[in-house]
PyMOL Python script that loads the backbone (N, CA, C, O; Angstrom):
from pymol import cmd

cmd.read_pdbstr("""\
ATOM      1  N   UNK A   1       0.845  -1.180   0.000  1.00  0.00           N
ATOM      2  CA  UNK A   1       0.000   0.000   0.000  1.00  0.00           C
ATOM      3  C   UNK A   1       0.888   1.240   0.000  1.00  0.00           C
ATOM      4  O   UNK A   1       1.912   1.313   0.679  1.00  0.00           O
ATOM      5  N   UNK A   2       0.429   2.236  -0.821  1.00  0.00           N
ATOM      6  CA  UNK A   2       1.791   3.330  -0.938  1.00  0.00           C
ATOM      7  C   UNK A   2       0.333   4.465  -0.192  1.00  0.00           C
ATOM      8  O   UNK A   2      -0.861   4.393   0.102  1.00  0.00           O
ATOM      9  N   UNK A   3       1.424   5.384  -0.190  1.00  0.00           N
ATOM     10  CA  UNK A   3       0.545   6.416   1.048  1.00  0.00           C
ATOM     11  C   UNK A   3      -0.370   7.230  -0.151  1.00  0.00           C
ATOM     12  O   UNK A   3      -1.410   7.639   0.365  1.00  0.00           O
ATOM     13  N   UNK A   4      -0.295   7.516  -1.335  1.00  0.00           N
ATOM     14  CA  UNK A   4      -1.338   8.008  -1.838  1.00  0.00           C
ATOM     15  C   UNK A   4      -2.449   7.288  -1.967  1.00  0.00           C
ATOM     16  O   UNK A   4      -3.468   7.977  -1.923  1.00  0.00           O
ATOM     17  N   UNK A   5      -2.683   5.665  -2.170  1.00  0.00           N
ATOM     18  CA  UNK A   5      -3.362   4.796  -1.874  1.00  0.00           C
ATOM     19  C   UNK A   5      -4.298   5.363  -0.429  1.00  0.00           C
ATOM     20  O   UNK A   5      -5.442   5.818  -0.421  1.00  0.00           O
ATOM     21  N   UNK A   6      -3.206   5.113   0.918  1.00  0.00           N
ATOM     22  CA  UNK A   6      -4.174   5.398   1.843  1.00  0.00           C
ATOM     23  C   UNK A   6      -4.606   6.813   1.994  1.00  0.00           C
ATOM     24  O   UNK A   6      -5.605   6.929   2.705  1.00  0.00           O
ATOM     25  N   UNK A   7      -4.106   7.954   1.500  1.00  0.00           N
ATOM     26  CA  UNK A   7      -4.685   9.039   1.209  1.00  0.00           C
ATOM     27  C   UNK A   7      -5.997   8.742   0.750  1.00  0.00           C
ATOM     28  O   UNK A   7      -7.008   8.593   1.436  1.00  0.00           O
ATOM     29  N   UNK A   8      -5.874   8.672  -0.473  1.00  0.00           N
ATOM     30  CA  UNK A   8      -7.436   8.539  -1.479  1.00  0.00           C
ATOM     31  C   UNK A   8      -8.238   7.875  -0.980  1.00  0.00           C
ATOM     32  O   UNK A   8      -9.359   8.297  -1.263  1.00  0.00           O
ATOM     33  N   UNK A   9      -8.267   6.576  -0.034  1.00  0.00           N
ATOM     34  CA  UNK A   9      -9.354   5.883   0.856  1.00  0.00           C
ATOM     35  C   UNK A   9      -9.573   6.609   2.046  1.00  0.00           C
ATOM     36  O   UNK A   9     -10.778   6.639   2.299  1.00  0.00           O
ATOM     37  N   UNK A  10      -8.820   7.259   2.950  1.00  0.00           N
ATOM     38  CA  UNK A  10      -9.045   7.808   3.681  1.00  0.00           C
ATOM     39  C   UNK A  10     -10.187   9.549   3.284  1.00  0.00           C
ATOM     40  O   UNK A  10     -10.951  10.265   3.932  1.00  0.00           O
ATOM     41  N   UNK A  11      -9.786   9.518   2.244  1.00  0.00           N
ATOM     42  CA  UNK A  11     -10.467  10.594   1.330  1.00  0.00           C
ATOM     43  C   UNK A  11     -11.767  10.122   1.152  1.00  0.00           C
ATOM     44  O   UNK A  11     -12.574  10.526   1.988  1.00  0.00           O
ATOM     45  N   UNK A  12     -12.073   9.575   0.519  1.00  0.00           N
ATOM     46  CA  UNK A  12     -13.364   8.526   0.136  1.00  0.00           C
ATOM     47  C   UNK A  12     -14.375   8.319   1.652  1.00  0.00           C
ATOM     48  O   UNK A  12     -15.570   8.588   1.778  1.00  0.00           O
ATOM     49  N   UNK A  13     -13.433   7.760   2.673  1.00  0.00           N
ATOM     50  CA  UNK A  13     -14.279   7.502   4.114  1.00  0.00           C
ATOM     51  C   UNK A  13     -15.110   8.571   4.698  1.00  0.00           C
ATOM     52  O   UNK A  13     -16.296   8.525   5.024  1.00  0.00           O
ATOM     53  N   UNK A  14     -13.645  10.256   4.822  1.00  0.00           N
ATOM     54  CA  UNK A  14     -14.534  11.023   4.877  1.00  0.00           C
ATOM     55  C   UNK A  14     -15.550  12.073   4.123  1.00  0.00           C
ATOM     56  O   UNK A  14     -16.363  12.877   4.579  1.00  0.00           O
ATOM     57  N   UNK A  15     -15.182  11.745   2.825  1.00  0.00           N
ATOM     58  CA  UNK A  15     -16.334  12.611   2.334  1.00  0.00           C
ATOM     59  C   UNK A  15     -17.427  11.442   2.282  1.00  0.00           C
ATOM     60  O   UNK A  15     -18.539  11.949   2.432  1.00  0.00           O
ATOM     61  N   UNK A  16     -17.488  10.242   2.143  1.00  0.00           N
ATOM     62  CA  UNK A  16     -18.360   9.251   2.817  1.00  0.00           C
ATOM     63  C   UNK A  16     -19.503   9.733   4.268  1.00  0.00           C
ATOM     64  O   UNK A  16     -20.728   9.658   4.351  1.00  0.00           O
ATOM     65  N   UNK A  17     -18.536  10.192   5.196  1.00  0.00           N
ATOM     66  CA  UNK A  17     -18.767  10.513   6.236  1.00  0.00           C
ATOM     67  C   UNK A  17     -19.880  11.483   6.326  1.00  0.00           C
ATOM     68  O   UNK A  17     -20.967  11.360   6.889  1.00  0.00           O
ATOM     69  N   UNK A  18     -19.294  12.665   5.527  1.00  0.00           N
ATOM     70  CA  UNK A  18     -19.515  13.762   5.473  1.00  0.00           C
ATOM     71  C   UNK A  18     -20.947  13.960   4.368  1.00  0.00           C
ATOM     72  O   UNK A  18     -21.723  14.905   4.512  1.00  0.00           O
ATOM     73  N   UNK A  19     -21.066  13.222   3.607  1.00  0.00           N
ATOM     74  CA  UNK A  19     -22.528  12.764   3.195  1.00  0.00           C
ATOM     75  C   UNK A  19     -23.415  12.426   4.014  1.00  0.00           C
ATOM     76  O   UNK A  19     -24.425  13.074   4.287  1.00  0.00           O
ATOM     77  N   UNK A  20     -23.036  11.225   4.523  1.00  0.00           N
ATOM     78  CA  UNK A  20     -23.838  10.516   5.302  1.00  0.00           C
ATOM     79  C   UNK A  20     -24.979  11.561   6.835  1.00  0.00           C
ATOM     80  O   UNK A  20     -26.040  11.251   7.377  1.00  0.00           O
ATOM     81  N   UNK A  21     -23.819  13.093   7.066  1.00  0.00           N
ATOM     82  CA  UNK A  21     -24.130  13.491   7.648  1.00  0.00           C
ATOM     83  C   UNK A  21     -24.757  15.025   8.010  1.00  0.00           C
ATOM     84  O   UNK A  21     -24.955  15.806   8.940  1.00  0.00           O
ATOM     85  N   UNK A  22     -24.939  14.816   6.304  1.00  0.00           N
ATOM     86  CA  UNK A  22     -25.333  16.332   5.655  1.00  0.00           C
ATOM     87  C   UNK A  22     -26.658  16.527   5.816  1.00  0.00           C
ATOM     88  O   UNK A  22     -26.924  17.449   6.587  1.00  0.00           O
ATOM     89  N   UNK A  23     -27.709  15.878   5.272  1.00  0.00           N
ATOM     90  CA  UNK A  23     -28.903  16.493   5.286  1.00  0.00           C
ATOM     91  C   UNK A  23     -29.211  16.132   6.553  1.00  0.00           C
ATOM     92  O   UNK A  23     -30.296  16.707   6.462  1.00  0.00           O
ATOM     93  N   UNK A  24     -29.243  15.559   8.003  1.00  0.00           N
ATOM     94  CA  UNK A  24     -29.470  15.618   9.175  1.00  0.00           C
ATOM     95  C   UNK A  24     -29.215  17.236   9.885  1.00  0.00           C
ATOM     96  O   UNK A  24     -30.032  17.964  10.450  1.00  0.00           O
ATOM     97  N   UNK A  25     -27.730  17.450   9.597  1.00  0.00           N
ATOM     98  CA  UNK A  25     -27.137  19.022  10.041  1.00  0.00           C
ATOM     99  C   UNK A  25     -27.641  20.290   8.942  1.00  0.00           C
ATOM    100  O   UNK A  25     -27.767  21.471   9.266  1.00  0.00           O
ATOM    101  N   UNK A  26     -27.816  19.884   7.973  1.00  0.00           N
ATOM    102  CA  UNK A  26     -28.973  21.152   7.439  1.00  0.00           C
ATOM    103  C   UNK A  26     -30.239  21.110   7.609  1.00  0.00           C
ATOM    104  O   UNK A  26     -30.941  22.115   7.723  1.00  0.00           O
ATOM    105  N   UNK A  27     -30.555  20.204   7.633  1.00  0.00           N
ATOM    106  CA  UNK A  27     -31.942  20.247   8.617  1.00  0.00           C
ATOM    107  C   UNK A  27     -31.923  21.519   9.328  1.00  0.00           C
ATOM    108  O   UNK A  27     -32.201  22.688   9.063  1.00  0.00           O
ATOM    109  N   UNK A  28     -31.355  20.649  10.650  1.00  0.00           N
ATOM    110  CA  UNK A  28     -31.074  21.239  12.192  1.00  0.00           C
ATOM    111  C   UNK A  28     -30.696  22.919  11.947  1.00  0.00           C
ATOM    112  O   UNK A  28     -31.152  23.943  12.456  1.00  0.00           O
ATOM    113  N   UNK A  29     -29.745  22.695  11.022  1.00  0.00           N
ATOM    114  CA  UNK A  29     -29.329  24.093  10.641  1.00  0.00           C
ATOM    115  C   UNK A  29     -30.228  24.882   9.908  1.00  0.00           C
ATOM    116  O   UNK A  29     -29.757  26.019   9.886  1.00  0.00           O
ATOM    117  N   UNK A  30     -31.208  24.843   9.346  1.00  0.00           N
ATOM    118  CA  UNK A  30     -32.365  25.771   8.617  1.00  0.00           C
ATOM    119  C   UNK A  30     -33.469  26.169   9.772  1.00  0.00           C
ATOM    120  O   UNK A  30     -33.676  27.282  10.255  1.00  0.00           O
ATOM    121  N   UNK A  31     -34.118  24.909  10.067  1.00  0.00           N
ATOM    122  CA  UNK A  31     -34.828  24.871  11.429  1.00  0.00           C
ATOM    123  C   UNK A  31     -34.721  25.793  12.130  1.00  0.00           C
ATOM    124  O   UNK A  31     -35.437  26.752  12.421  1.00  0.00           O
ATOM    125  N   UNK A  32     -32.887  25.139  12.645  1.00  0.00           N
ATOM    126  CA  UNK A  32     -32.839  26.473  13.855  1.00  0.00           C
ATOM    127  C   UNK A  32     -32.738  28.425  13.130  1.00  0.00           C
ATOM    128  O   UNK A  32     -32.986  29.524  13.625  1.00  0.00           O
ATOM    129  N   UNK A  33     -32.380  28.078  12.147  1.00  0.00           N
ATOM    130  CA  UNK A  33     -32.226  29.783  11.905  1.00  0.00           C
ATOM    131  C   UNK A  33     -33.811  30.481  11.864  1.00  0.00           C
ATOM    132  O   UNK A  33     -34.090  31.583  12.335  1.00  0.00           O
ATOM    133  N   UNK A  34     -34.529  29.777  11.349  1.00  0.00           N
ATOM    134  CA  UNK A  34     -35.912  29.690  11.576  1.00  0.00           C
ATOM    135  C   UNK A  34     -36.467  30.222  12.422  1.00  0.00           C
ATOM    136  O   UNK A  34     -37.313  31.109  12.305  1.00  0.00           O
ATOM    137  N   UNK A  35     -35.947  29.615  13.637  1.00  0.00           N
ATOM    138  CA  UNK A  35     -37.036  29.479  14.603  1.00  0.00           C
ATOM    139  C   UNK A  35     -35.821  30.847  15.465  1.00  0.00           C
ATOM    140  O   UNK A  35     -36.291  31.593  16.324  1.00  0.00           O
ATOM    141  N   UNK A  36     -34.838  30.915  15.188  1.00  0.00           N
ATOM    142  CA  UNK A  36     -33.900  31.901  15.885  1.00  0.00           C
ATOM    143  C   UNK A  36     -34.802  33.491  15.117  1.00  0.00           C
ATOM    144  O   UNK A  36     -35.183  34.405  15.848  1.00  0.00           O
ATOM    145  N   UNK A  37     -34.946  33.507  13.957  1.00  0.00           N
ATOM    146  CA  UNK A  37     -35.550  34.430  13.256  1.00  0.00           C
ATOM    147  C   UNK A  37     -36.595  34.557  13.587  1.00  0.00           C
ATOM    148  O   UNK A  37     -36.989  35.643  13.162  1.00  0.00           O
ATOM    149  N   UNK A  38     -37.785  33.769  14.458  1.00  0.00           N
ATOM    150  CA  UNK A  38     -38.961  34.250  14.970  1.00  0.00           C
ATOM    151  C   UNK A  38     -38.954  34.446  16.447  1.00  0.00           C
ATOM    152  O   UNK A  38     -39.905  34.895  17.088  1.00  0.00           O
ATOM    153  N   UNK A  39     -37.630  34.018  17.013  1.00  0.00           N
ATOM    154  CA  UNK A  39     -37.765  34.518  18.545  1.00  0.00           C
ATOM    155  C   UNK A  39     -37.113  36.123  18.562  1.00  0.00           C
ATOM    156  O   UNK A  39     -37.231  36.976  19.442  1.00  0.00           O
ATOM    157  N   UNK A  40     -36.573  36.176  17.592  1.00  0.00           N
ATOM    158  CA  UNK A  40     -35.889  37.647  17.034  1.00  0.00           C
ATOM    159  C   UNK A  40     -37.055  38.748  16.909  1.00  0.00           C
ATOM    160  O   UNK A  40     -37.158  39.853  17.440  1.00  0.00           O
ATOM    161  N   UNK A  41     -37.772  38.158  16.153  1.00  0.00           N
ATOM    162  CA  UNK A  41     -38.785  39.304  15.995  1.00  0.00           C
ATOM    163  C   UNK A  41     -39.971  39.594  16.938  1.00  0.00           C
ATOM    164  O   UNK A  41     -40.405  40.714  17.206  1.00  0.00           O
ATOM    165  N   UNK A  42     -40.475  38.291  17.445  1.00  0.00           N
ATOM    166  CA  UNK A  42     -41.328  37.909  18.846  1.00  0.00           C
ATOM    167  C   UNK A  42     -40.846  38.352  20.211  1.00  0.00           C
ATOM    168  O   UNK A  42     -41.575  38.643  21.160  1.00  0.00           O
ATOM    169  N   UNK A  43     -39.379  38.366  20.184  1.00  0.00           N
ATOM    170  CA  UNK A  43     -38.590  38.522  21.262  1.00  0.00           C
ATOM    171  C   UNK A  43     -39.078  37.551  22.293  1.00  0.00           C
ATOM    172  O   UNK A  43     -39.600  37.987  23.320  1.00  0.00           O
ATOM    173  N   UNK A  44     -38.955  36.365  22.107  1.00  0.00           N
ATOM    174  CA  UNK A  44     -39.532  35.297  23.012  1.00  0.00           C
ATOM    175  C   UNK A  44     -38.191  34.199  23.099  1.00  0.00           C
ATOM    176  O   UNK A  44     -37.999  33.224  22.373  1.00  0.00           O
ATOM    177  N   UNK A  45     -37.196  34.781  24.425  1.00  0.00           N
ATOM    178  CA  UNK A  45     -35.840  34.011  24.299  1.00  0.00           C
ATOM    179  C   UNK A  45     -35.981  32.480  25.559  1.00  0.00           C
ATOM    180  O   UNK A  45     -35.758  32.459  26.769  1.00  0.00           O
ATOM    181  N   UNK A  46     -36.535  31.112  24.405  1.00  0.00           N
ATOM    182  CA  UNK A  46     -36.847  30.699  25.323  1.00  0.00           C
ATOM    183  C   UNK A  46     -35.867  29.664  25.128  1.00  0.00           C
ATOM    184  O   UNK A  46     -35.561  29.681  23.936  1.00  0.00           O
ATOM    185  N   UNK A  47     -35.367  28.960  25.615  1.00  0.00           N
ATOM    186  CA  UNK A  47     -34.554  27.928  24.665  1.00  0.00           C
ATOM    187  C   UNK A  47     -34.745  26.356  24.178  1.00  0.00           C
ATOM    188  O   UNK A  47     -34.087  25.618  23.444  1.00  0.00           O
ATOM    189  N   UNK A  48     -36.145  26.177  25.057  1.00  0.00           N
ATOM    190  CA  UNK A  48     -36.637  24.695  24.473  1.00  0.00           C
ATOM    191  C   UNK A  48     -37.565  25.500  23.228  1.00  0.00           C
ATOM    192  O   UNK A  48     -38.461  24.834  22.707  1.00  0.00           O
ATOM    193  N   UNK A  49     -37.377  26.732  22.822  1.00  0.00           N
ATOM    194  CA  UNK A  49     -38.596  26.474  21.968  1.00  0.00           C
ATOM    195  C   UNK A  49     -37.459  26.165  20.517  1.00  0.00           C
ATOM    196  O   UNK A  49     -38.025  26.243  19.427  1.00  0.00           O
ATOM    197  N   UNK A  50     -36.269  25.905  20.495  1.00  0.00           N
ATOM    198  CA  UNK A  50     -35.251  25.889  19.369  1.00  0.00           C
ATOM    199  C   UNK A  50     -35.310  24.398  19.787  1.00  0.00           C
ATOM    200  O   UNK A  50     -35.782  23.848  18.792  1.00  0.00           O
ATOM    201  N   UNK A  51     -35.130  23.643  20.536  1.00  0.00           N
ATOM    202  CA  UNK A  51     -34.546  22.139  20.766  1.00  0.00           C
ATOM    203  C   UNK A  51     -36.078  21.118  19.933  1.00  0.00           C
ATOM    204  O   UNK A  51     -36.104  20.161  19.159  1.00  0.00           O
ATOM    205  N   UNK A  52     -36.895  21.747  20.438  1.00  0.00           N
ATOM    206  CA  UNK A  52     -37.810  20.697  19.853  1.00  0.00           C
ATOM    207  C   UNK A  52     -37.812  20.779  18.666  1.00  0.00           C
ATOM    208  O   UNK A  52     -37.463  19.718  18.148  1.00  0.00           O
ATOM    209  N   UNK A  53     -38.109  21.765  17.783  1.00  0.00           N
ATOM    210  CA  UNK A  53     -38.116  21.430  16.241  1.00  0.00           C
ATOM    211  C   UNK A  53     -37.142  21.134  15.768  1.00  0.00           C
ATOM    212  O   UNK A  53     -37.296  20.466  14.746  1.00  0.00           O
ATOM    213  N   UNK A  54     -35.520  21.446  16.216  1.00  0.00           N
ATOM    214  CA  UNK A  54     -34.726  20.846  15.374  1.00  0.00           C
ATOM    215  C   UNK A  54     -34.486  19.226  15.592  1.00  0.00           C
ATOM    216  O   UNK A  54     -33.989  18.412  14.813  1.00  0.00           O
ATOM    217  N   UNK A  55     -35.095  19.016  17.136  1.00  0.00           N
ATOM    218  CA  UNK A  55     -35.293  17.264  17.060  1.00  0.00           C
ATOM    219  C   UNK A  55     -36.044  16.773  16.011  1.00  0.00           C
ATOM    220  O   UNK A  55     -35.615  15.961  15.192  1.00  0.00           O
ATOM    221  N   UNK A  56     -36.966  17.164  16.015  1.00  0.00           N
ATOM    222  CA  UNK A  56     -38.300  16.985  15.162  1.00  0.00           C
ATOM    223  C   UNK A  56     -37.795  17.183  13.247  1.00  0.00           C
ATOM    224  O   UNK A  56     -38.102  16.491  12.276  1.00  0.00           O
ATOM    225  N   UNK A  57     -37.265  17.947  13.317  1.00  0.00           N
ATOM    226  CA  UNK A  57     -36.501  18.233  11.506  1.00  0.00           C
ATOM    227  C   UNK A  57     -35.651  17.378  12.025  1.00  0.00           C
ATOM    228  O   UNK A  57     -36.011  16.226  11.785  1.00  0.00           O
ATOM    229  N   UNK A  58     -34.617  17.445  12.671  1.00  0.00           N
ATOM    230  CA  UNK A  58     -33.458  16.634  12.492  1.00  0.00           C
ATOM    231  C   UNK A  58     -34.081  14.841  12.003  1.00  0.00           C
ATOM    232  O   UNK A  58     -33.558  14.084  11.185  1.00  0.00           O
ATOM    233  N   UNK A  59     -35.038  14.660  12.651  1.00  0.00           N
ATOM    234  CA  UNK A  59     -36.334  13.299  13.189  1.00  0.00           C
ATOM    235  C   UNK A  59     -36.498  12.437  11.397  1.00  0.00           C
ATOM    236  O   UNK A  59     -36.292  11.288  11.007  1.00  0.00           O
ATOM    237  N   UNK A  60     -36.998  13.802  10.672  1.00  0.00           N
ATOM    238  CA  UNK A  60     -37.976  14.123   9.572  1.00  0.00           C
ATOM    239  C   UNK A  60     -36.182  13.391   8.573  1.00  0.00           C
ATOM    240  O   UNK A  60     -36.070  12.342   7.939  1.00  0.00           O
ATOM    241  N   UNK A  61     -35.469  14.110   8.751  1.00  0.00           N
ATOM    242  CA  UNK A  61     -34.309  14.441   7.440  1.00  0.00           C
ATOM    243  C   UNK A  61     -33.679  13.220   7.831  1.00  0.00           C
ATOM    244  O   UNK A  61     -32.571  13.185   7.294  1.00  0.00           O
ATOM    245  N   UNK A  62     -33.908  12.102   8.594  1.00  0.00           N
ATOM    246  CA  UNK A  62     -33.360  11.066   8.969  1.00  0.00           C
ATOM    247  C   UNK A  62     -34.465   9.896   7.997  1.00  0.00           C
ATOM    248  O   UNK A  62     -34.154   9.046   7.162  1.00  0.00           O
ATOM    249  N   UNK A  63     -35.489  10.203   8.405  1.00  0.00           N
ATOM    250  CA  UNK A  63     -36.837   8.866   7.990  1.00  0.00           C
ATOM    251  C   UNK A  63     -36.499   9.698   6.549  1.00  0.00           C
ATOM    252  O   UNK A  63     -36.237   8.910   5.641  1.00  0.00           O
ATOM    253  N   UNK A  64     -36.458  10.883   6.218  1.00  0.00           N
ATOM    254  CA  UNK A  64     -36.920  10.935   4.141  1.00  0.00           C
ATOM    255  C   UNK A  64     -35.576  10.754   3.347  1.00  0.00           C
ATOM    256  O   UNK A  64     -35.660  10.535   2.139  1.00  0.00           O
ATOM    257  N   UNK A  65     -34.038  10.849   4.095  1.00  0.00           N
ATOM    258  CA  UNK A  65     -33.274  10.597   3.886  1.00  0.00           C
ATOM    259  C   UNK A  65     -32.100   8.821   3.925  1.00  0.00           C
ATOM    260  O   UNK A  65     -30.993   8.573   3.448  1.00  0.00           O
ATOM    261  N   UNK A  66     -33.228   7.869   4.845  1.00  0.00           N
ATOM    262  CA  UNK A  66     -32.300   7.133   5.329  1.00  0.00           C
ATOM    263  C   UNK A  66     -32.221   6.091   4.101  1.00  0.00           C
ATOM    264  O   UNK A  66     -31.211   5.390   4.172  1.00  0.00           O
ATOM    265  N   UNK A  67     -32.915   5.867   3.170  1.00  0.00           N
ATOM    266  CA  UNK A  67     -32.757   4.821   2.323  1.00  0.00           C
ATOM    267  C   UNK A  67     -31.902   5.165   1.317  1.00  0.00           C
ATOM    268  O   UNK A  67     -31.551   4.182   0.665  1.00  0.00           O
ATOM    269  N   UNK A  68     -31.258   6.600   0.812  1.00  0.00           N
ATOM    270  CA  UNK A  68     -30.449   7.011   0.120  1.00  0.00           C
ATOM    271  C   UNK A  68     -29.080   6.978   1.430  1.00  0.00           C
ATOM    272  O   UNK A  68     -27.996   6.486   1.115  1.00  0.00           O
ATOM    273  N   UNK A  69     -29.189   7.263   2.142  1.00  0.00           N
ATOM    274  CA  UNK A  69     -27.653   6.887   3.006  1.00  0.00           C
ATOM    275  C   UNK A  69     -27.555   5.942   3.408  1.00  0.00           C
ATOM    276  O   UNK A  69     -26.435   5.747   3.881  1.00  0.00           O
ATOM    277  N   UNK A  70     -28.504   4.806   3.513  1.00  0.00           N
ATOM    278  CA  UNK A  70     -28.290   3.262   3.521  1.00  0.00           C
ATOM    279  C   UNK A  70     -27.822   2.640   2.515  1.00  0.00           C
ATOM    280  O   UNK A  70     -27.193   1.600   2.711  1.00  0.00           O
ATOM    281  N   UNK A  71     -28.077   3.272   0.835  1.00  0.00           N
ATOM    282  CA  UNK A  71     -27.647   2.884  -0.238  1.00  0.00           C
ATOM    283  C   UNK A  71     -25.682   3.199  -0.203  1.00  0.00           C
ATOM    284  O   UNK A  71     -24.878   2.328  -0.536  1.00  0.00           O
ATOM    285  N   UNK A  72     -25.433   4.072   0.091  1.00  0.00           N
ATOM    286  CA  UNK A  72     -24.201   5.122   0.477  1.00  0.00           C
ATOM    287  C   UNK A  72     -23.467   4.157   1.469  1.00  0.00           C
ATOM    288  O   UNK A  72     -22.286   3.869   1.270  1.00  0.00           O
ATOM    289  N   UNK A  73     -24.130   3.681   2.485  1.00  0.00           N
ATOM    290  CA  UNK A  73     -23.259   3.363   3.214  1.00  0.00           C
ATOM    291  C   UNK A  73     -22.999   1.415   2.530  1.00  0.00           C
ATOM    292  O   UNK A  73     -22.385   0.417   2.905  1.00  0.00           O
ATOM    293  N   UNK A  74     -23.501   1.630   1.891  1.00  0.00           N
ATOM    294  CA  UNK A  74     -23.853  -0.266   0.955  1.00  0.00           C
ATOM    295  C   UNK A  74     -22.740  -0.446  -0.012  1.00  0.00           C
ATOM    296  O   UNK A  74     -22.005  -1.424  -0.146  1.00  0.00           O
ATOM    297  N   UNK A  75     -22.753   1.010  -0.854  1.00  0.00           N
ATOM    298  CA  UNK A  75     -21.742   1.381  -1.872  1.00  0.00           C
ATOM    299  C   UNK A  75     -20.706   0.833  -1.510  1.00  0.00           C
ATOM    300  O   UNK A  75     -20.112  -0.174  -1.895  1.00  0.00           O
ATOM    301  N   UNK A  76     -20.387   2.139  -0.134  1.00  0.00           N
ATOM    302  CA  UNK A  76     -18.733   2.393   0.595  1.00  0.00           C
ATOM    303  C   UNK A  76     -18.376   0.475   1.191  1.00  0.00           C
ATOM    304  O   UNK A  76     -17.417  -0.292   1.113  1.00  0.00           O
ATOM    305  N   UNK A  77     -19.310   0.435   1.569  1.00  0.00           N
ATOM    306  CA  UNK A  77     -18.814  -1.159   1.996  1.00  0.00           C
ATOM    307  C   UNK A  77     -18.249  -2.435   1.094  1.00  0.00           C
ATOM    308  O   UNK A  77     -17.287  -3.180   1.282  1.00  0.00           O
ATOM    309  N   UNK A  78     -19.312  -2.374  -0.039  1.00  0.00           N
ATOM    310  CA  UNK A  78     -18.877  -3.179  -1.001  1.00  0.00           C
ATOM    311  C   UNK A  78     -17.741  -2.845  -1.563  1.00  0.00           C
ATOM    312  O   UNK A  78     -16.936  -3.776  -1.560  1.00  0.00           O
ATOM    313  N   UNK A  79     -17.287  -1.676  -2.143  1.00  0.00           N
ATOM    314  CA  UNK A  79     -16.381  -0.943  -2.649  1.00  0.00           C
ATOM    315  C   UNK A  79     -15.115  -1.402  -1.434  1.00  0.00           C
ATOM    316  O   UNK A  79     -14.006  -1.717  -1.866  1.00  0.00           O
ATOM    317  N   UNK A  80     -15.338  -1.407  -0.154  1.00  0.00           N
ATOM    318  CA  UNK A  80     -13.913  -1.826   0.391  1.00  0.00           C
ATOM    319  C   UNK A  80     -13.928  -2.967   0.490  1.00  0.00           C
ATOM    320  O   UNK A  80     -12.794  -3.425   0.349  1.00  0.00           O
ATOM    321  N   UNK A  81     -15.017  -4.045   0.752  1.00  0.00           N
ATOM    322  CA  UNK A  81     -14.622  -5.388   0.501  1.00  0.00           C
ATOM    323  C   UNK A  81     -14.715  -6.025  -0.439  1.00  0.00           C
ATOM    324  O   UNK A  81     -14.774  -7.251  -0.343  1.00  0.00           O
ATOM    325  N   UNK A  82     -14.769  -5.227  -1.947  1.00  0.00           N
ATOM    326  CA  UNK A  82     -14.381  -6.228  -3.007  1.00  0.00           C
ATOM    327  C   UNK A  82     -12.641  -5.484  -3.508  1.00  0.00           C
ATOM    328  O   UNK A  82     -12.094  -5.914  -4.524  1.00  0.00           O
ATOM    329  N   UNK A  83     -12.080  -4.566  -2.794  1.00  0.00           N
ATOM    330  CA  UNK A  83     -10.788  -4.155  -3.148  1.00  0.00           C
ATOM    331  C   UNK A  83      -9.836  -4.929  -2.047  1.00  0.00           C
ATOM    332  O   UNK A  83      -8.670  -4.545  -1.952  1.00  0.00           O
ATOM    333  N   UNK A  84     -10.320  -6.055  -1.175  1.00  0.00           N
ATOM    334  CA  UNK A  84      -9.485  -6.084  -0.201  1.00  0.00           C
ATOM    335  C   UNK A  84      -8.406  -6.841  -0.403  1.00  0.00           C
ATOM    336  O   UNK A  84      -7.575  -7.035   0.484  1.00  0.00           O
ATOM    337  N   UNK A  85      -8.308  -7.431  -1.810  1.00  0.00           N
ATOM    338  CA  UNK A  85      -7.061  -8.266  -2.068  1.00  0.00           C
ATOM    339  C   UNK A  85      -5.809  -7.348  -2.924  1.00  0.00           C
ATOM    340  O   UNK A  85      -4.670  -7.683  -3.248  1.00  0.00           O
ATOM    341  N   UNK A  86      -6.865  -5.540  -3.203  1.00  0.00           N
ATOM    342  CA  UNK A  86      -5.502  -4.563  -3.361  1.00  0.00           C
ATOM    343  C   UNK A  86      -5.245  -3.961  -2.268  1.00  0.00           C
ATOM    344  O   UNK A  86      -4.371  -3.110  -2.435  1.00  0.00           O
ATOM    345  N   UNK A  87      -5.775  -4.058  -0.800  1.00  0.00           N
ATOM    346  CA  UNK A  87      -5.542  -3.619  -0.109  1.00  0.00           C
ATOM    347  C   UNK A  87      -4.508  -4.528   0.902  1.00  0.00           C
ATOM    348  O   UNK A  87      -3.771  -4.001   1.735  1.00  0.00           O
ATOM    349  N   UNK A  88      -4.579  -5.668   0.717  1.00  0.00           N
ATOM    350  CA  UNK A  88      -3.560  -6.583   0.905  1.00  0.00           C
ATOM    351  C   UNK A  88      -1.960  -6.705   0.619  1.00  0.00           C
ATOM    352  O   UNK A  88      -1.025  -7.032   1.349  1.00  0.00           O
ATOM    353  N   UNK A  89      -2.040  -6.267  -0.881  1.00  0.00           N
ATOM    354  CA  UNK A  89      -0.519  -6.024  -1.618  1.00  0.00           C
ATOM    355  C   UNK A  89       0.675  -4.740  -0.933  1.00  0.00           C
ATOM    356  O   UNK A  89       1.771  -4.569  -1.468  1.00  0.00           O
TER     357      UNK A  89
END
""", "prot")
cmd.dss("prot")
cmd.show_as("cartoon", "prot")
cmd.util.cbc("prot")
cmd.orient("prot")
């Protein structure tokens, strides 16, 4: 294994990663600006009123998202265990 080898897999894992964990954190992240933008204008600084909906989106972007990052995470797997006899050399 030469180190650009484990570069480029290590590359692959985390933008792997980093898929896998995108539409959960934009969720959370729209949600909350959301709901930060109506306690802004309401002036209502409460702080469970931010925790529940981004559970609730975060909840949502998990169930409409999980069969495309189950496919993703199916890919990345097969992809390392059908290379494992170049990962051997």
């Amino acid at each position: 294994m030469t180190p650009e080898f484990i570069t480029a897999f290590f590359v692959d894992a985390i933008q792997t990663a980093i898929l896998l964990a995108m539409p959960m954190l934009l969720a959370g992240l729209i949600v909350g600006l959301l709901v930060s933008m109506f306690q802004a204008a309401t002036q209502i600084n409460e702080m469970t009123l931010v925790f529940i909906p981004k559970m609730l989106a975060v909840g949502l972007a998990l169930l409409i998202f999980f069969p495309w990052m189950l496919q993703l995470m199916i890919d990345f797997t097969q992809n390392v265990f059908s290379n494992i006899p170049v990962f051997a050399r």
